[in-house]
C-alpha positions as CSV (number, residue, x, y, z in Angstrom):
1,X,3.9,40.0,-3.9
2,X,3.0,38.3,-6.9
3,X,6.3,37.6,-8.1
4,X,7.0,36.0,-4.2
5,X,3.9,33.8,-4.9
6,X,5.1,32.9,-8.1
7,X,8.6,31.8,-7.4
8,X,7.3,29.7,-4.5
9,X,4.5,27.5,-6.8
10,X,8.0,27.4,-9.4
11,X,10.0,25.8,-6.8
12,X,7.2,23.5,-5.7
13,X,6.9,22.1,-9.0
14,X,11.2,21.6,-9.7
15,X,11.3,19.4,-6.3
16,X,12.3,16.1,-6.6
17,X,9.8,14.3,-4.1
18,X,7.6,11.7,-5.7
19,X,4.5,12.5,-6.5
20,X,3.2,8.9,-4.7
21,X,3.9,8.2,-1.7
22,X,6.9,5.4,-1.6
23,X,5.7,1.6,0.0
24,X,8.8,0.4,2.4
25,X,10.3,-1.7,0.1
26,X,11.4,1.9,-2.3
27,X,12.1,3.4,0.6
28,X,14.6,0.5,2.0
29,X,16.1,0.4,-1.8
30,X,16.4,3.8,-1.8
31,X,18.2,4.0,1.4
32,X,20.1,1.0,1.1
33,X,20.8,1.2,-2.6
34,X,21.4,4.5,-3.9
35,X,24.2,5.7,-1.4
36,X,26.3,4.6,-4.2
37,X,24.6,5.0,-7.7
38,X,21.6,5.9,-9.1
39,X,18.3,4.6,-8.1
40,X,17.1,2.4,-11.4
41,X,13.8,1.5,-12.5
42,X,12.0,-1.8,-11.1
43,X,11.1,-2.8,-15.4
44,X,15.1,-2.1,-15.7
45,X,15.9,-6.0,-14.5
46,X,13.7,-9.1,-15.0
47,X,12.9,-10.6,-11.4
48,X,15.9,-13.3,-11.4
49,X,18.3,-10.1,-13.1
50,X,17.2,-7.8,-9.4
51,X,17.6,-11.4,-7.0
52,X,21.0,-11.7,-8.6
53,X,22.1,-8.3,-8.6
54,X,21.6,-8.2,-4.7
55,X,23.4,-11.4,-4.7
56,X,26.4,-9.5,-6.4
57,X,26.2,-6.4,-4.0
58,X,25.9,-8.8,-0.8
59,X,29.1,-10.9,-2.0
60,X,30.7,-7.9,-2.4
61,X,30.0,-6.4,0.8
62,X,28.5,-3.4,-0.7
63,X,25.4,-4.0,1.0
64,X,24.0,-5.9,4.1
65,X,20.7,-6.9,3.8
66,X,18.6,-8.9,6.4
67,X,16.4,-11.5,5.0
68,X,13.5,-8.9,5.6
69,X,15.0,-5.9,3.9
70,X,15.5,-8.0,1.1
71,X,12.4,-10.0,0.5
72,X,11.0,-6.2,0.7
73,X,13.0,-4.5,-1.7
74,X,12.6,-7.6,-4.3
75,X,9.1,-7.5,-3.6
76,X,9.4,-3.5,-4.8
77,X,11.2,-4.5,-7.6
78,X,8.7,-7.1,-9.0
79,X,11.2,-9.9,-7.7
80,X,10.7,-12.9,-5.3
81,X,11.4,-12.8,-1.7
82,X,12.1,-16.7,-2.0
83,X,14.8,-15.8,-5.1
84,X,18.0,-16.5,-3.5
């Protein structure tokens, strides 16, 4: 019994969920972002580096984003809705 309890509070701790709960602007860049690579770190681009990164991945069709979606997911990234 114990060892039951045991391996249950060990695989509680290993899973990956955050430990926050995500605003809508991670969860849209998660689910719009990380089909392909790895999700990175908002501090890993300055504001102007994450507005022109989605600018690449929209001119390359590797994303779709409605004006929305992306003012949200800059605004998650520390960016600027208005960057364009």
């Amino acid at each position: 019994m114990r060892l039951a309890a045991f391996i249950v509070v060990i695989a509680a701790a290993c899973t990956s969920a955050p430990s926050r709960p995500m605003t809508g602007g991670e969860r849209l860049y998660r689910a719009k972002c990380t089909s392909c690579h790895r999700a990175y770190e908002p501090h890993d681009r300055s504001p102007e580096g994450w507005a022109t990164t989605l600018d690449k991945m929209e001119a390359e069709k590797k994303v779709h984003l409605s004006p929305e979606d992306r003012a949200e997911i800059l605004s998650y990234l520390g960016g600027s809705s208005s960057l364009r």
